[in-house]
Z-matrix of the N, CA and C atoms (Angstrom, degrees):
N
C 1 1.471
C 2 1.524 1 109.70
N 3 1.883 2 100.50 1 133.66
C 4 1.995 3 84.78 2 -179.55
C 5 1.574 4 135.15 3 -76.17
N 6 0.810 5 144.81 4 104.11
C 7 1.626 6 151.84 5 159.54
C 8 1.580 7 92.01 6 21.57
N 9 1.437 8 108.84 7 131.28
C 10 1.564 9 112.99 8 139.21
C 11 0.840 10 121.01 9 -23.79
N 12 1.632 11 112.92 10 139.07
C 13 1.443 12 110.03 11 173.01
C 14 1.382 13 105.59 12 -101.61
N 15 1.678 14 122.15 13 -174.29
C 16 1.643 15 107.91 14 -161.79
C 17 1.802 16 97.27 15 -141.20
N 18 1.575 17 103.05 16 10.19
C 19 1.600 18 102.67 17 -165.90
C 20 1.574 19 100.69 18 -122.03
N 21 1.270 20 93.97 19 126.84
C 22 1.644 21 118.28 20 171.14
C 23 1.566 22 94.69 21 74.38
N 24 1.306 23 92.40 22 160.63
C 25 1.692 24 100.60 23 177.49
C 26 1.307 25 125.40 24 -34.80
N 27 1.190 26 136.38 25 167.51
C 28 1.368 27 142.59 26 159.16
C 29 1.455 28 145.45 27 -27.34
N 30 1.622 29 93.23 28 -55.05
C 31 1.085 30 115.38 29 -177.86
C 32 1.180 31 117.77 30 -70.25
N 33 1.768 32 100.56 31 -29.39
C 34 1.454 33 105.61 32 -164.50
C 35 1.930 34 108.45 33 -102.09
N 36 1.371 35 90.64 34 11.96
C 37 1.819 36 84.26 35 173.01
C 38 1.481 37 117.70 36 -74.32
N 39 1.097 38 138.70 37 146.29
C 40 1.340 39 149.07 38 172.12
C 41 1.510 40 112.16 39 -53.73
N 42 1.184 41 118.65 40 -38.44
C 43 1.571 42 116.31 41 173.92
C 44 1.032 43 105.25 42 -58.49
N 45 1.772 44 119.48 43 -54.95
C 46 1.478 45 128.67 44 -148.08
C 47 1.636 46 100.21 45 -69.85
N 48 1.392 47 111.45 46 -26.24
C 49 1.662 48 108.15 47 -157.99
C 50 1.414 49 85.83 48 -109.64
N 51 1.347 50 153.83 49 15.76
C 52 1.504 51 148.54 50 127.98
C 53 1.154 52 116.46 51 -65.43
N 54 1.444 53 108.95 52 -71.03
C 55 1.813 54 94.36 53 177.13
C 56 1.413 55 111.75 54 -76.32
N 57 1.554 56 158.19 55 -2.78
C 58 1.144 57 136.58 56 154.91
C 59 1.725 58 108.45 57 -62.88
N 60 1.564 59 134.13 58 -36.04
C 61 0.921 60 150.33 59 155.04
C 62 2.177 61 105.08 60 -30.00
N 63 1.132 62 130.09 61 -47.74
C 64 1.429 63 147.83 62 -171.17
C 65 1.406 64 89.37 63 47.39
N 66 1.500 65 99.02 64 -120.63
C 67 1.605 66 107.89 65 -162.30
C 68 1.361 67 122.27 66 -71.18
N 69 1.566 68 115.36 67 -0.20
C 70 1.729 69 123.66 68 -172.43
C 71 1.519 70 86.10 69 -113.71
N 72 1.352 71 147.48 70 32.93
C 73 1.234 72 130.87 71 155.64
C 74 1.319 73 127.39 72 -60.20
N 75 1.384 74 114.18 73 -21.42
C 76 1.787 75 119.25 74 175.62
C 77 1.488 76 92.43 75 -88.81
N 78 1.054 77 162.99 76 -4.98
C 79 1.894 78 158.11 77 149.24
C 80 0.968 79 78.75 78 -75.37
N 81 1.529 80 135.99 79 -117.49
C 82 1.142 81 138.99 80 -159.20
C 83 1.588 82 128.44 81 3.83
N 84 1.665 83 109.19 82 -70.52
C 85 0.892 84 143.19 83 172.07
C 86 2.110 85 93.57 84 -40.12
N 87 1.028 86 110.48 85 -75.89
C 88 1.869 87 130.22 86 169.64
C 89 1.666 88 109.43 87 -15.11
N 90 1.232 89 75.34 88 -63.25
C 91 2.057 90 94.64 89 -169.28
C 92 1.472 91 93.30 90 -56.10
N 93 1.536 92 115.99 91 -68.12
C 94 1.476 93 123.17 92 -144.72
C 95 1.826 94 89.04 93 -65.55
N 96 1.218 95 115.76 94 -40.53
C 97 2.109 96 101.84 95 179.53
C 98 1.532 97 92.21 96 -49.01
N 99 1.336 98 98.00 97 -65.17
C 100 1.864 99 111.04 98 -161.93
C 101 1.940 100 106.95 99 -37.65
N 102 0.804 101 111.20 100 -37.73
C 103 1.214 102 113.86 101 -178.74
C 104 1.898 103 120.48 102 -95.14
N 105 1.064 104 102.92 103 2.42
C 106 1.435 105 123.75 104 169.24
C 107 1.842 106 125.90 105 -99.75
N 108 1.230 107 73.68 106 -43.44
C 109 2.159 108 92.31 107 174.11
C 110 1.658 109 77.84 108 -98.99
N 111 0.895 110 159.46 109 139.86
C 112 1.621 111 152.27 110 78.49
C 113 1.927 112 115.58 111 178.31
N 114 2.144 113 106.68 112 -29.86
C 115 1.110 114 100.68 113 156.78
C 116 1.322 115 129.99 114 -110.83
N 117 1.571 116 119.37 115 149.04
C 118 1.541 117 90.36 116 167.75
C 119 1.199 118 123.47 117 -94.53
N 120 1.655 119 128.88 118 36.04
C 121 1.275 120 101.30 119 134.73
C 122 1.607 121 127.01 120 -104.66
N 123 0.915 122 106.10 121 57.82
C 124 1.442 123 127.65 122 -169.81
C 125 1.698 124 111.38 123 -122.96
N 126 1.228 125 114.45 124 -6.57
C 127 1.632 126 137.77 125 -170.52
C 128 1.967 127 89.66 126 -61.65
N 129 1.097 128 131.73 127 -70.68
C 130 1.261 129 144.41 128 -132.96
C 131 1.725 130 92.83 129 -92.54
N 132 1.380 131 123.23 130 -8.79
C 133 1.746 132 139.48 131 170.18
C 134 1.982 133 96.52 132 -52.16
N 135 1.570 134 115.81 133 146.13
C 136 1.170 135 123.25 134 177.73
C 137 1.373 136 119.12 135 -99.23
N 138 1.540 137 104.75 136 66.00
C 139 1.561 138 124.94 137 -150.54
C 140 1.771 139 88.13 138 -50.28
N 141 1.455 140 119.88 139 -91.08
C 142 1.307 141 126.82 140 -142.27
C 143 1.797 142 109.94 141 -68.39
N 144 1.195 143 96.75 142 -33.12
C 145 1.496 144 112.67 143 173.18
C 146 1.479 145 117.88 144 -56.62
N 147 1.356 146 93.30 145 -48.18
C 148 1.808 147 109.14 146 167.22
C 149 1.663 148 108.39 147 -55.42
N 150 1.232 149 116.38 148 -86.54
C 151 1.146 150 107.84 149 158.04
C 152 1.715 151 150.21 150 -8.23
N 153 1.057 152 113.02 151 -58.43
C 154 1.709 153 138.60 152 152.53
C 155 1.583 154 94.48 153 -41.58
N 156 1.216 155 117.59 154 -59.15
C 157 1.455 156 124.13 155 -162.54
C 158 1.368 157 112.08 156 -76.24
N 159 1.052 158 128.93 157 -10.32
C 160 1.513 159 135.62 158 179.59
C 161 1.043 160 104.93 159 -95.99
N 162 1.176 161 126.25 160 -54.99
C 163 1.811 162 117.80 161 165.60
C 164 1.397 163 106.17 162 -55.31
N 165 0.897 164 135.86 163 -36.99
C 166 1.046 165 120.89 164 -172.12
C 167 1.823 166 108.21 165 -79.73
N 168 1.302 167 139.33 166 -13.22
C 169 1.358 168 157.83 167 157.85
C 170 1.432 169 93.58 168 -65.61
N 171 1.356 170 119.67 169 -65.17
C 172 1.898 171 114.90 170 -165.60
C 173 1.610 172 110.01 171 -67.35
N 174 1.210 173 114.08 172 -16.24
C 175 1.767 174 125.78 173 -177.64
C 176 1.827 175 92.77 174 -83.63
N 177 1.113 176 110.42 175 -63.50
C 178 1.768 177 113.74 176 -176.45
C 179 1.652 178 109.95 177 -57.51
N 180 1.617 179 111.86 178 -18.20
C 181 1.954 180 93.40 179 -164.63
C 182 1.394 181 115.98 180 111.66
N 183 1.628 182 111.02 181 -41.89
C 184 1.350 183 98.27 182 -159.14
C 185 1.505 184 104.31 183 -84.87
N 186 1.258 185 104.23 184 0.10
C 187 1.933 186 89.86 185 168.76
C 188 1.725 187 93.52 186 -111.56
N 189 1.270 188 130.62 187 126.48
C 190 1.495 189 143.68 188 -167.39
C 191 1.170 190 106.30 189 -83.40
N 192 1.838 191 117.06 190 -24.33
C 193 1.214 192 109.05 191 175.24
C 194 1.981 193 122.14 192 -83.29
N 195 1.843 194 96.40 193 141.14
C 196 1.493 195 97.80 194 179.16
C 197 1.174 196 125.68 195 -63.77
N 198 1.210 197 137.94 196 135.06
C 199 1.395 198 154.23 197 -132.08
C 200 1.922 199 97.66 198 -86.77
N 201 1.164 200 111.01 199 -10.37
C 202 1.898 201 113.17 200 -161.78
C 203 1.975 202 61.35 201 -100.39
N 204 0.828 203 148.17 202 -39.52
C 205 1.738 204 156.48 203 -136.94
C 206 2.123 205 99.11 204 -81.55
N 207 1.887 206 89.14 205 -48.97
C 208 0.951 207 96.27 206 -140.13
C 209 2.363 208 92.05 207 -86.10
N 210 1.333 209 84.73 208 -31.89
C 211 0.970 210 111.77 209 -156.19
C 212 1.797 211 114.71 210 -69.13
N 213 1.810 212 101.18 211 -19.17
C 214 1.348 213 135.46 212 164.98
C 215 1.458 214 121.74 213 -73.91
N 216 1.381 215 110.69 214 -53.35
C 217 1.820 216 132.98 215 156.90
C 218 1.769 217 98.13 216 -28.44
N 219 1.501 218 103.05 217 -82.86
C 220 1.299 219 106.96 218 -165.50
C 221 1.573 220 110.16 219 -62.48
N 222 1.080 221 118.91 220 -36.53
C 223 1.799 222 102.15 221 -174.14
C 224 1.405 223 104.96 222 -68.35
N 225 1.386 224 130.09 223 -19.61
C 226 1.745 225 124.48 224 -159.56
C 227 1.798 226 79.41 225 -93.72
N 228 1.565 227 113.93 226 -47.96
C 229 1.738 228 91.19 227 -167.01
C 230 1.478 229 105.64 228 -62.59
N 231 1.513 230 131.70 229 -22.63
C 232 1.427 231 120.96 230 -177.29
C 233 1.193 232 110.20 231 -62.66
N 234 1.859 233 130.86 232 -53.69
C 235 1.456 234 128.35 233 177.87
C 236 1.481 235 96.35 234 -40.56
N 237 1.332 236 98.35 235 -62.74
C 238 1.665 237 95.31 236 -148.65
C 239 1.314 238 119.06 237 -45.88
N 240 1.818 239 120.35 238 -39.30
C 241 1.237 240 132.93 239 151.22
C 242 2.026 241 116.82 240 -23.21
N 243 1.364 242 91.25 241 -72.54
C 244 1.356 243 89.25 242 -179.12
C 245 1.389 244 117.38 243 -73.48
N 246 1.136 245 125.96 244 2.26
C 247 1.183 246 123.40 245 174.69
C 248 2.001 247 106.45 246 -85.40
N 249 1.138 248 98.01 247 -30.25
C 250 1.420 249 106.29 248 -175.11
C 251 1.677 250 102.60 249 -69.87
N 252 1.640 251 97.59 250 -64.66
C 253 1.523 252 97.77 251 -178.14
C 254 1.154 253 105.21 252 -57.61
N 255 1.130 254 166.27 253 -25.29
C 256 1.250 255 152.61 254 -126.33
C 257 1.793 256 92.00 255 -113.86
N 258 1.300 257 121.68 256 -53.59
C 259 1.600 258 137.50 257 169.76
C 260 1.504 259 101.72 258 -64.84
N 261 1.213 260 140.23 259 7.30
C 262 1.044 261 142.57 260 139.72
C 263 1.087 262 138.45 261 -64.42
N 264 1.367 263 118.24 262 -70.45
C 265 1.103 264 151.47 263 -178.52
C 266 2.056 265 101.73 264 -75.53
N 267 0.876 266 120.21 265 -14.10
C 268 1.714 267 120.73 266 170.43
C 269 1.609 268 94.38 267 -105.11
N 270 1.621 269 145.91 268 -58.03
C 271 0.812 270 110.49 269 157.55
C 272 1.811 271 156.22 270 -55.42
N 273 1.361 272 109.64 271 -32.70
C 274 1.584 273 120.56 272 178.76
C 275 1.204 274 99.89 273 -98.54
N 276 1.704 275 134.23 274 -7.59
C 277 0.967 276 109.40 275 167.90
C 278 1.663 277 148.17 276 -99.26
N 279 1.450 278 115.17 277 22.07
C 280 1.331 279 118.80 278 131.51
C 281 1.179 280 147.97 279 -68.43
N 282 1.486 281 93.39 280 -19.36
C 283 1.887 282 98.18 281 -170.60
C 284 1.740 283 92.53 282 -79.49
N 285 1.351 284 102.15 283 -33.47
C 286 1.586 285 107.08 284 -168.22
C 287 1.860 286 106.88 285 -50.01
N 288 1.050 287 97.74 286 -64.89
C 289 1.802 288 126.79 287 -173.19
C 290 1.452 289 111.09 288 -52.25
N 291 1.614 290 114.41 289 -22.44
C 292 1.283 291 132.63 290 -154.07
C 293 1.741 292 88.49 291 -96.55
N 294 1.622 293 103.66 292 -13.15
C 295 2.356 294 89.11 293 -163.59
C 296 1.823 295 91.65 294 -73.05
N 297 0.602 296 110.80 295 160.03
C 298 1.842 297 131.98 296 -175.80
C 299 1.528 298 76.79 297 -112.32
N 300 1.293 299 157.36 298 139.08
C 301 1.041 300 161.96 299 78.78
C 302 2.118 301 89.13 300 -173.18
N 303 0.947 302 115.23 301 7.80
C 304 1.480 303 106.72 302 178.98
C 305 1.379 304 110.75 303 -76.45
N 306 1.462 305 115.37 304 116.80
C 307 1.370 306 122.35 305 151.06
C 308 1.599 307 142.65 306 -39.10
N 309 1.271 308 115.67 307 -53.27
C 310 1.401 309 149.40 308 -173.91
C 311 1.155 310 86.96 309 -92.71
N 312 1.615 311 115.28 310 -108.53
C 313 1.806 312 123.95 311 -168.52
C 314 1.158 313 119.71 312 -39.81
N 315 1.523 314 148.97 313 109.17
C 316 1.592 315 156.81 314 -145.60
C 317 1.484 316 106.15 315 -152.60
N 318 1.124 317 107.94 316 115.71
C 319 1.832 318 115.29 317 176.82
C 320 2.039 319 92.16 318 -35.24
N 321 1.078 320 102.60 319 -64.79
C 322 1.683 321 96.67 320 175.84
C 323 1.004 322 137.69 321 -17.48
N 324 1.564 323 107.65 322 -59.19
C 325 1.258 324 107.21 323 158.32
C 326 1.061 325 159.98 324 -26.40
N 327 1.243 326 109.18 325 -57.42
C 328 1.607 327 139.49 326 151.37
C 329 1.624 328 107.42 327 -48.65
N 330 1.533 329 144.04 328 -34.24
C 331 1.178 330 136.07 329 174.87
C 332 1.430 331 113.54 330 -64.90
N 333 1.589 332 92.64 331 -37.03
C 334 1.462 333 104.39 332 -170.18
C 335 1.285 334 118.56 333 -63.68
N 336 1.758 335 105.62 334 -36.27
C 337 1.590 336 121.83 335 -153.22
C 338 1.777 337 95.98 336 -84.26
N 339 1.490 338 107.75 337 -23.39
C 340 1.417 339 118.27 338 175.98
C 341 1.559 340 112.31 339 -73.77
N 342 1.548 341 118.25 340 -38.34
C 343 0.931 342 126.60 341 167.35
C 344 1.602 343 124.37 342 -52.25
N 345 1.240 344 108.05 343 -56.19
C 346 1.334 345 124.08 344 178.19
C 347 1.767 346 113.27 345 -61.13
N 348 1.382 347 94.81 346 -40.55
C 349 1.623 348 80.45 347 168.02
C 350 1.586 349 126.43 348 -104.42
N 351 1.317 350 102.23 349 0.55
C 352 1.764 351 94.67 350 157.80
C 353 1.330 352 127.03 351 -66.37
N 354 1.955 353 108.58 352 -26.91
C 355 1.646 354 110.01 353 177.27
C 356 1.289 355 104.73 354 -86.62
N 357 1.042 356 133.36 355 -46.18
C 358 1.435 357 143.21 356 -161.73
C 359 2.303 358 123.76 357 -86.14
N 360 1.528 359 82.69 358 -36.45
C 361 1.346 360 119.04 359 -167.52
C 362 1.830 361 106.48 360 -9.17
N 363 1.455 362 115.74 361 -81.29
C 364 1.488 363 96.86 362 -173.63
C 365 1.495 364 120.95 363 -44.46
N 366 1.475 365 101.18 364 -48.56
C 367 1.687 366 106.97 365 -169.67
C 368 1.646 367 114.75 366 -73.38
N 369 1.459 368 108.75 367 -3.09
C 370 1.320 369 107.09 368 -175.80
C 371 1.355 370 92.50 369 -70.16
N 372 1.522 371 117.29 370 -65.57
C 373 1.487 372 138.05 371 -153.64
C 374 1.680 373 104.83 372 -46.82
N 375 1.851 374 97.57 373 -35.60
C 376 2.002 375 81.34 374 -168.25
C 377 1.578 376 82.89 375 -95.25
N 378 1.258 377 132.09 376 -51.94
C 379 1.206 378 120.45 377 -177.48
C 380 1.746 379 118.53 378 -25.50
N 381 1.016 380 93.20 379 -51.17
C 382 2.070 381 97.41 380 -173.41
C 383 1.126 382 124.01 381 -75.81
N 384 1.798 383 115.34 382 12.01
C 385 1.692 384 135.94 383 167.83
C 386 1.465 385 97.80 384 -67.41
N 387 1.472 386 106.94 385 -53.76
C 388 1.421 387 110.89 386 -168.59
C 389 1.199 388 134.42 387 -60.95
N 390 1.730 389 103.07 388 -16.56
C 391 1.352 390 109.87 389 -163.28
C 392 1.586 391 106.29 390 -111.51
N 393 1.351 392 109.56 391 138.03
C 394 1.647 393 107.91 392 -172.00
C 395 1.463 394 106.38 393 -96.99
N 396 1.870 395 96.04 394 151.23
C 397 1.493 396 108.93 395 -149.66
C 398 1.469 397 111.06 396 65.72
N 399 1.390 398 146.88 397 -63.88
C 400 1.487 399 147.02 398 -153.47
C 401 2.029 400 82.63 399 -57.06
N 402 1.223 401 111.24 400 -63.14
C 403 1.533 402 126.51 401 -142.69
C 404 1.570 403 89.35 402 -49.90
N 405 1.553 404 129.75 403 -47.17
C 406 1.570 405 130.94 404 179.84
C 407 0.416 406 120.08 405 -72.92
N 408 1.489 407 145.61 406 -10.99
C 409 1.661 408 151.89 407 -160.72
C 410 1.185 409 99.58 408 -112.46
N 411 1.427 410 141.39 409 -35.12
C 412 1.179 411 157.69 410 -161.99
C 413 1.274 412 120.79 411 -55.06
N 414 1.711 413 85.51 412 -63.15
C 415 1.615 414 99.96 413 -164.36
C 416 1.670 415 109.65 414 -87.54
N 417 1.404 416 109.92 415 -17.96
C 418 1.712 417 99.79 416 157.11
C 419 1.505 418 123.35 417 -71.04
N 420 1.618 419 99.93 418 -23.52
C 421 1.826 420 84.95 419 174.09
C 422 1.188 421 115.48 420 -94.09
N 423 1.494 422 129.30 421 14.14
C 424 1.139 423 133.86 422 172.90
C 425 1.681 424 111.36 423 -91.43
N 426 2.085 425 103.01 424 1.86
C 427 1.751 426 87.13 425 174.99
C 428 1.708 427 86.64 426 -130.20
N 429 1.353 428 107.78 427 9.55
C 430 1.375 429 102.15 428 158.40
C 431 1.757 430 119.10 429 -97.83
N 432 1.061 431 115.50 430 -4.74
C 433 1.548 432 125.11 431 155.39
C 434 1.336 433 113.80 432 -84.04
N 435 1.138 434 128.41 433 -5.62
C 436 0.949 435 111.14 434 -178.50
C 437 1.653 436 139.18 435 80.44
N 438 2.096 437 101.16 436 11.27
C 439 1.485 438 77.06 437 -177.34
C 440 1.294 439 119.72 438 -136.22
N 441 1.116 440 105.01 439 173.38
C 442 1.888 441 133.37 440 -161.49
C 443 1.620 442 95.09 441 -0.65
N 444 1.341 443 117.84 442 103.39
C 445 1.791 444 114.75 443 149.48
C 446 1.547 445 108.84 444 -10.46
N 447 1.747 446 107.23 445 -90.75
C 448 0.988 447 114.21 446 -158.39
C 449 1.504 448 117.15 447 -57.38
N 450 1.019 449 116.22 448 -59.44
C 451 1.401 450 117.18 449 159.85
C 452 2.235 451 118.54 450 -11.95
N 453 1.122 452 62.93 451 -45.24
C 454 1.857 453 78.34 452 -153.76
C 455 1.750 454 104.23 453 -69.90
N 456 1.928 455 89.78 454 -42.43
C 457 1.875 456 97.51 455 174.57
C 458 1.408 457 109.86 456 -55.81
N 459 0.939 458 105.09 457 -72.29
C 460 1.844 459 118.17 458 151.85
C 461 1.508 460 112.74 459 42.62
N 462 1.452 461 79.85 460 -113.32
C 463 1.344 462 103.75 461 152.26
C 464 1.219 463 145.95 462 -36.67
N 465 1.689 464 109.31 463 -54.21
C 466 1.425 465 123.99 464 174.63
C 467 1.705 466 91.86 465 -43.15
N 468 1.125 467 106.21 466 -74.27
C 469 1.408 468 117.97 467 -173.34
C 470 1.823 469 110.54 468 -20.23
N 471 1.213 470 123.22 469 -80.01
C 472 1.286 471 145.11 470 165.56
C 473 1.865 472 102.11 471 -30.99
N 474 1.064 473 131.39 472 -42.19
C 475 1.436 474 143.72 473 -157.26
C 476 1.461 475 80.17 474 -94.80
N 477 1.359 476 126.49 475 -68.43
C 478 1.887 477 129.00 476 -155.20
C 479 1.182 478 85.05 477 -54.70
N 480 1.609 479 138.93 478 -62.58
C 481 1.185 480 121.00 479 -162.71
C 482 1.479 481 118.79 480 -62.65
N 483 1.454 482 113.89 481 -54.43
C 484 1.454 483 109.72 482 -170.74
C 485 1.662 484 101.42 483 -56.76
N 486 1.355 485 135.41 484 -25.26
C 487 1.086 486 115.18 485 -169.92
C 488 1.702 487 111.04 486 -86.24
N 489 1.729 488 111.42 487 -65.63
C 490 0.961 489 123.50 488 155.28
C 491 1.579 490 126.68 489 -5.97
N 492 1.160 491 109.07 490 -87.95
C 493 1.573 492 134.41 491 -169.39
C 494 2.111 493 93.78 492 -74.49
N 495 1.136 494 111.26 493 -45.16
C 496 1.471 495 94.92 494 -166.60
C 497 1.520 496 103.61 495 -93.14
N 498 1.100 497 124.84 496 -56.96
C 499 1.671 498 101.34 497 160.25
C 500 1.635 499 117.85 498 -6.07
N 501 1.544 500 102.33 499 -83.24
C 502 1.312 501 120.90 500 -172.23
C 503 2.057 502 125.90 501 -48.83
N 504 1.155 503 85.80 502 -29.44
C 505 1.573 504 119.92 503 158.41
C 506 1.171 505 104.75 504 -45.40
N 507 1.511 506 108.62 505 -91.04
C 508 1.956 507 118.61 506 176.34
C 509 0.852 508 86.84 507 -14.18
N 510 1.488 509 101.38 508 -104.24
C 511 1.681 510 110.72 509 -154.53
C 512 1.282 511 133.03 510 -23.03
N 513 1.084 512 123.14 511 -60.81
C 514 1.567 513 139.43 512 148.49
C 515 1.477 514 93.02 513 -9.38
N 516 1.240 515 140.89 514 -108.23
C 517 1.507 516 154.95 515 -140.39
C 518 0.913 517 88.63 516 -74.89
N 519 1.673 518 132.41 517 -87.09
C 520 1.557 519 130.07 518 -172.77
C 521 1.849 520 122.59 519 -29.85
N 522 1.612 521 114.52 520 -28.72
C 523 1.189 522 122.59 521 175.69
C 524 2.159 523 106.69 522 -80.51
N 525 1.066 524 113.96 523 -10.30
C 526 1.272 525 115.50 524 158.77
C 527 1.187 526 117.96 525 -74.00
N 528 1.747 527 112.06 526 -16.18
C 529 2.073 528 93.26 527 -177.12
C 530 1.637 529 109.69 528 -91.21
N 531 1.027 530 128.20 529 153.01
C 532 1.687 531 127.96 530 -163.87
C 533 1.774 532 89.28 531 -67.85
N 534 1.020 533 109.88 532 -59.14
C 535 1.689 534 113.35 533 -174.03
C 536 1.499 535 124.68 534 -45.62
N 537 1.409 536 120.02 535 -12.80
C 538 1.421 537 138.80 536 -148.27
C 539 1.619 538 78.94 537 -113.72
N 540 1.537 539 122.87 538 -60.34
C 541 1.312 540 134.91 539 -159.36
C 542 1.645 541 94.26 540 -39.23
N 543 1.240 542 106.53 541 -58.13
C 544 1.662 543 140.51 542 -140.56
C 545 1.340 544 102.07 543 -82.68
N 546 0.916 545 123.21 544 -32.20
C 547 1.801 546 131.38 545 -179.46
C 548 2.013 547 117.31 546 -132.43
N 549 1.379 548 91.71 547 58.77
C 550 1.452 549 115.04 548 -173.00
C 551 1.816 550 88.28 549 -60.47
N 552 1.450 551 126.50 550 -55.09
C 553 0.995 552 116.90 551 -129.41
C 554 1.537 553 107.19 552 -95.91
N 555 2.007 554 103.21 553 -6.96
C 556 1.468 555 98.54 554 147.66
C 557 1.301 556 132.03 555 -91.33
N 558 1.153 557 116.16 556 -25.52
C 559 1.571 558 108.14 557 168.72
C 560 1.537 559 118.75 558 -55.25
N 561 1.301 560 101.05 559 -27.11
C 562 1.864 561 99.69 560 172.56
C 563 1.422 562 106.25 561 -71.10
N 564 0.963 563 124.39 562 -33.73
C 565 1.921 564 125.31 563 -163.34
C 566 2.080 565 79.56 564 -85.51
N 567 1.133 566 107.96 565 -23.66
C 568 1.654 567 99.28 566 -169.85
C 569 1.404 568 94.25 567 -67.29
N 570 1.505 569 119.18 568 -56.43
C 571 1.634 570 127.17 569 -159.11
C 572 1.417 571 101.03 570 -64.16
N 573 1.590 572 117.81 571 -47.19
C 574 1.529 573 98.76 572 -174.45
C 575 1.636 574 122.19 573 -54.77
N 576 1.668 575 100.13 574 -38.98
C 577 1.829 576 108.33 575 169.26
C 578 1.243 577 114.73 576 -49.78
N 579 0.886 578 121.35 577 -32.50
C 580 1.723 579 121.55 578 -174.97
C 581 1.203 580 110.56 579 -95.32
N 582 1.746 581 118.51 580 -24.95
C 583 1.671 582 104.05 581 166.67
C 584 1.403 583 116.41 582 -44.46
N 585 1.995 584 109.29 583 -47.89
C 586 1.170 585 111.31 584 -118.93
C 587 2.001 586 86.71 585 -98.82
N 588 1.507 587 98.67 586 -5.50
C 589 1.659 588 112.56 587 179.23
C 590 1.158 589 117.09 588 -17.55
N 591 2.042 590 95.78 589 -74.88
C 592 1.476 591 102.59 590 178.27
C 593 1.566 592 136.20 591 -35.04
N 594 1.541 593 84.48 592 -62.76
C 595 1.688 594 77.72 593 -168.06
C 596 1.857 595 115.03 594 -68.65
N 597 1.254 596 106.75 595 -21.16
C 598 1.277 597 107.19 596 167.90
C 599 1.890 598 121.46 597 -51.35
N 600 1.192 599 100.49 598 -49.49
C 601 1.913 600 121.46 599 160.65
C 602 1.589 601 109.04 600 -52.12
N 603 1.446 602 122.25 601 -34.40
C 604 1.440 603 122.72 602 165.38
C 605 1.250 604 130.38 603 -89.88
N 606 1.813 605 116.48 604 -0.05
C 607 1.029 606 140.88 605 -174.95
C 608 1.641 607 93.40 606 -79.40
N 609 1.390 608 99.91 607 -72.22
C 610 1.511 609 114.55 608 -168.29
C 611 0.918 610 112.98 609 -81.10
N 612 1.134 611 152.28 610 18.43
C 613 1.510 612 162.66 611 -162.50
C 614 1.686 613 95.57 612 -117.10
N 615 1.466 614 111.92 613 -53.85
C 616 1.513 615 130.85 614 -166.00
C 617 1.610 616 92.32 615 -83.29
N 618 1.085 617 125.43 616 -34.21
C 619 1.737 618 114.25 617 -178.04
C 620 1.729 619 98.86 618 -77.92
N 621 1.459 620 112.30 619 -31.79
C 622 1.575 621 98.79 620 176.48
C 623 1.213 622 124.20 621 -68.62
N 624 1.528 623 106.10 622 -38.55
C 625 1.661 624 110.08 623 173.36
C 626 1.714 625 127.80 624 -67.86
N 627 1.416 626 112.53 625 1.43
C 628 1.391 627 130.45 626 178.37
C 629 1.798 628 114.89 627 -108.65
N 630 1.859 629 103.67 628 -21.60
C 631 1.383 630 85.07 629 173.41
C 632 1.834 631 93.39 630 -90.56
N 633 1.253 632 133.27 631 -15.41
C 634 1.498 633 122.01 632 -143.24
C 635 2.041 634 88.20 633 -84.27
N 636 1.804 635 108.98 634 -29.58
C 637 1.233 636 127.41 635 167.96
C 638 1.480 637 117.66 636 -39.19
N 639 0.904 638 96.66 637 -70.83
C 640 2.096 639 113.03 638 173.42
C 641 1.456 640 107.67 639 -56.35
């Protein structure tokens, strides 16, 4: 069984919300993606960490369900997530953009968010699985930009899995090495660094291509 974890409150550790979860941890487990990929209030959920931690539950026993089982659950609740947010954010999101006194929501936005994914667009979509907070926020401005459904499922699809299923993967195998068992609570501070890699690599990549521009 994996060690307590020691980061962020209680409630919100991945152990604590698996085994308080008992025998509905694969629903559970469903909802909390579903509500991470599709609402935003689902942003502040311990997407990848959670994840990591479930393989690492289906490797120990205490989740009964098989990992090809478990690993199917979560990629269909991630589409489905973004499928929701995404029909969100293209429906409510004109009226939103449209308030003249909105702070946050800005007709701009939407140029921008169009902008951002015409240069970036496939790799944004799987890229922004990885990244916490980015991954929920994402996929509503991807139906408040306005673009291509199919396009957009696409991807999601390709992204739910690599994130979904390969996250959950790690853990799984990596929770078989004694050393992995034993130091849960750096490999989590490891996974969030490596979520957040990418876009950092697209950060500086895009500031190089703007001074070499000038």
């Amino acid at each position: 069984m994996p060690h307590r974890l020691a980061l962020g409150p209680e409630w919100l550790q991945p152990d604590t919300i698996i085994q308080w979860l008992g025998p509905w941890a694969l629903v559970g487990l469903a909802l909390i993606v579903f509500a991470e990929c599709g609402l935003l209030l689902g942003f502040f959920l311990p997407g990848d960490s959670l994840l990591f931690t479930a393989g690492l539950f289906v490797a120990s026993g205490a989740i009964e369900s098989p990992l090809w089982l478990v690993c199917l659950v979560l990629v269909v609740a991630a589409l489905i997530g973004n499928m929701v947010g995404y029909w969100i954010g293209r429906a409510a999101g004109p009226a939103v953009f449209d308030r003249p006194r909105s702070r946050l929501f800005k007709p701009e936005h939407v140029v921008r968010t169009q902008t951002f994914f015409d240069r970036y667009g496939n790799r944004a979509i799987v890229l922004g699985r990885f990244v916490p907070i980015v991954r929920t926020f994402i996929t509503v401005m991807a139906g408040v930009g306005q673009m291509d459904p199919r396009r957009y499922f696409t991807y999601s699809l390709i992204g739910g899995v690599a994130w979904a299923a390969g996250v959950t993967v790690l853990g799984y195998f990596l929770g078989q090495i004694p050393w992995v068992r034993e130091n849960i609570e750096l490999m989590l501070i490891l996974i969030v660094f490596v979520s957040i890699l990418p876009i950092i690599v697209e950060v500086v990549k895009a500031r190089w291509e703007a001074r070499r521009a000038v």
